[in-house]
C-alpha positions in Angstrom: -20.5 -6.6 101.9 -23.7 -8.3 102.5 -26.7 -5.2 101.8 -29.4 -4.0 104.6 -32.4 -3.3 102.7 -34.5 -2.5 105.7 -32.1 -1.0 108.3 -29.5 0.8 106.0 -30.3 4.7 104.8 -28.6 3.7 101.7 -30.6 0.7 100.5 -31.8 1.7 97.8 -28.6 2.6 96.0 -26.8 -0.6 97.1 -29.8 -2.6 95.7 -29.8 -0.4 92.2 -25.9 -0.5 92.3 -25.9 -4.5 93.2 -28.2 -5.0 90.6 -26.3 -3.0 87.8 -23.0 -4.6 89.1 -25.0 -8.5 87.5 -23.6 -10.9 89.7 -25.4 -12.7 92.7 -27.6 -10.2 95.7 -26.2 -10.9 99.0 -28.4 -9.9 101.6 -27.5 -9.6 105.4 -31.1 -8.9 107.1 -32.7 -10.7 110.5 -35.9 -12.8 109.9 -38.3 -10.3 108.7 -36.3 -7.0 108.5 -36.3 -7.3 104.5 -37.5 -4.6 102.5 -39.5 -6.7 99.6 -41.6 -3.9 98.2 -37.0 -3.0 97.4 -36.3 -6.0 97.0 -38.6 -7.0 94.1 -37.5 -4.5 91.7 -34.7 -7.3 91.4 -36.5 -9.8 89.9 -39.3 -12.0 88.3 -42.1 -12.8 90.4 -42.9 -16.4 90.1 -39.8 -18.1 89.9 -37.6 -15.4 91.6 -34.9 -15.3 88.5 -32.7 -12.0 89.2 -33.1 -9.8 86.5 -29.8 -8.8 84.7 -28.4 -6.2 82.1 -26.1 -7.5 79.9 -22.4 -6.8 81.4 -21.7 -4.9 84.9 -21.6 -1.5 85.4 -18.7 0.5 84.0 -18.1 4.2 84.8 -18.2 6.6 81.7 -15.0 7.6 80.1 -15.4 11.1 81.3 -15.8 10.1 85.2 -11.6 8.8 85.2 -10.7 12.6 84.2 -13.8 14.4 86.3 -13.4 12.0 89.0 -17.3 11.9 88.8 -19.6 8.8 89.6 -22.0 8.1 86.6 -21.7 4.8 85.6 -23.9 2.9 82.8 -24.7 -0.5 81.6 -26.9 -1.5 78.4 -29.1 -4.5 77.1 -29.3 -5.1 73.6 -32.0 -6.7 71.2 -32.3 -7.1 67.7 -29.0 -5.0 66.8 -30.7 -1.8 69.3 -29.2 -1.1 72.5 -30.9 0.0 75.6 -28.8 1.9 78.1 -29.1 2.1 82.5 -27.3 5.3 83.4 -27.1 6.1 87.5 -25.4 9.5 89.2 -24.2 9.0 92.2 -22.9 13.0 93.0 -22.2 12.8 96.5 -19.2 10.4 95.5 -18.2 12.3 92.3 -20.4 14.9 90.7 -20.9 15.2 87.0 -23.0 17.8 85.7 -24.5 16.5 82.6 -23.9 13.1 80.3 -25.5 12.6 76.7 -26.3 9.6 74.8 -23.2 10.1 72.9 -21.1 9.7 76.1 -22.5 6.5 75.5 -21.4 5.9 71.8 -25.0 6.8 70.4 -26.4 8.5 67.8 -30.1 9.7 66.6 -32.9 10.1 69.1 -33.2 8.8 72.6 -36.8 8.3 75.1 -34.5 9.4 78.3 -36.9 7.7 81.3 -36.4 9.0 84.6 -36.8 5.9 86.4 -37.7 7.1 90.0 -39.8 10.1 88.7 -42.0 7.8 85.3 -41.5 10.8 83.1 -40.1 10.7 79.8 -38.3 13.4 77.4 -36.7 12.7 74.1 -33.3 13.8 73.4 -30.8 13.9 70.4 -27.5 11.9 71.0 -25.4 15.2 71.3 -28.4 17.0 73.7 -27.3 17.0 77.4 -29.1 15.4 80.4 -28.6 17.6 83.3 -27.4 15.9 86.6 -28.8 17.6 90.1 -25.8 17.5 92.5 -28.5 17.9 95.6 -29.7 14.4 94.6 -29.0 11.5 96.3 -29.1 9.4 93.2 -30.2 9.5 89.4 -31.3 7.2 87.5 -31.9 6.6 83.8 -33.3 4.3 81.1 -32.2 5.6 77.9 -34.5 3.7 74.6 -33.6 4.2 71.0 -36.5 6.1 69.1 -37.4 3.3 66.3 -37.7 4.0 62.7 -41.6 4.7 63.6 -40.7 7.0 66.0 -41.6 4.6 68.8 -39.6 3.4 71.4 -39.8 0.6 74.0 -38.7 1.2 77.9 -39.8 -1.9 79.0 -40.7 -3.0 82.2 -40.9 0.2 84.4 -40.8 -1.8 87.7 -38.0 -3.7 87.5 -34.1 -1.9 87.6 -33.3 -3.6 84.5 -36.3 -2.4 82.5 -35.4 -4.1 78.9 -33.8 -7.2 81.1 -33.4 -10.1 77.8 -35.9 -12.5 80.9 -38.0 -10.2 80.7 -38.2 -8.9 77.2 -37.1 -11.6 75.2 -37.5 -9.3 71.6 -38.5 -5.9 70.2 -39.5 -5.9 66.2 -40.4 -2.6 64.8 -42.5 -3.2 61.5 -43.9 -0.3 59.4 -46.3 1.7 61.8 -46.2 -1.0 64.8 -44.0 -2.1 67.1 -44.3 -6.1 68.6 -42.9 -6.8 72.2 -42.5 -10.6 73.6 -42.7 -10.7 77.0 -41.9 -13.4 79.3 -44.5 -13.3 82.4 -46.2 -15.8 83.8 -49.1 -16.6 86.0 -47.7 -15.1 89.6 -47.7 -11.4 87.7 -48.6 -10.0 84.4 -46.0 -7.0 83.8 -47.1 -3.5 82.6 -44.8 -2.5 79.6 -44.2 0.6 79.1 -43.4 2.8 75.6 -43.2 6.2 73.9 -44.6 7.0 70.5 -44.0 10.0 68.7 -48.3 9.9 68.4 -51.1 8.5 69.8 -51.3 4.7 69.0 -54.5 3.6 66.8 -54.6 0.4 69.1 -52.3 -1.9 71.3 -52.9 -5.7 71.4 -51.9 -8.2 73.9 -51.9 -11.8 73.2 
């Protein structure tokens, strides 16, 4: 069905959920009843490309015997693979999920995407699930060989979208990010290091 991103309490997940699924946004609104400041987590300013992870949302294994809705998507660069986890619990509730629920191993920046914070967890550690909440949602980033770890874009849904961030290199005690902006808005990108960085340049 078409989604209400102005009039319907639920916006916000259909958006996310739309946007995790990867195919085309169908919107159903009257002239000027859209919700943009939603809306744009969606996609590129500029030139209005919809920003994508790699395949569509797929529940985890664990949700077709718990009857739970967590489901979880990925994009990958350079061999690494950034995942998108979202709870729904009032339509299944799960109580935890790790990053080996999602076939990982080693260390993991787990960003909570609606609260900007960031923990780091090992691939067996649990991420507790609140069944009160409305939704979850989660950008899990592989902690580099330098203990650093890119989240990407922390406006955007799909955070580490591949039109967005087009590669990740981690050299030594750096780690080199190509963006692809342009001149209608110059993303923030955000990252976790393990220490304080001795500089960041932008080019």
């Amino acid at each position: 069905d078409n989604i209400q991103s102005g009039a319907d309490p639920n916006a916000f997940e259909d958006v996310l959920l739309a946007n995790l699924m990867g195919g085309s946004m169908e919107l159903g609104h009257r002239i000027g009843e859209a919700d943009w400041d939603l809306l744009k987590k969606v996609y590129r300013e500029g030139d209005e490309l919809i920003l994508k992870p790699d395949r569509p949302i797929v529940p985890l294994d664990r949700c077709y015997l718990d009857r739970s809705a967590v489901g979880h998507t990925e994009s990958n660069h350079n061999g690494s693979r950034w995942h998108y986890v979202l709870s729904l619990p009032s339509a299944g509730y799960l109580a935890e999920f790790s990053p080996s629920d999602l076939g990982e191993t080693g260390k993991w920046a787990v960003f909570d995407w609606d609260r900007k914070s960031v923990a780091v967890q090992e691939a067996h550690s649990p991420i507790r699930l609140l069944r009160e909440a409305k939704h979850q949602y989660f950008v899990l980033a592989p902690i580099l060989d330098n203990g650093m770890a890119v989240i990407g874009d922390p406006d955007k849904f799909i955070a580490m979208a591949d039109q967005r961030i087009a590669a990740v290199e981690a050299t030594g005690e750096s780690v080199q990010v190509e963006v692809i902006s342009n001149r209608a808005a110059n993303p923030t990108i955000a990252g976790y290091s393990s220490r304080h960085p001795a500089s960041v340049e932008t080019g």
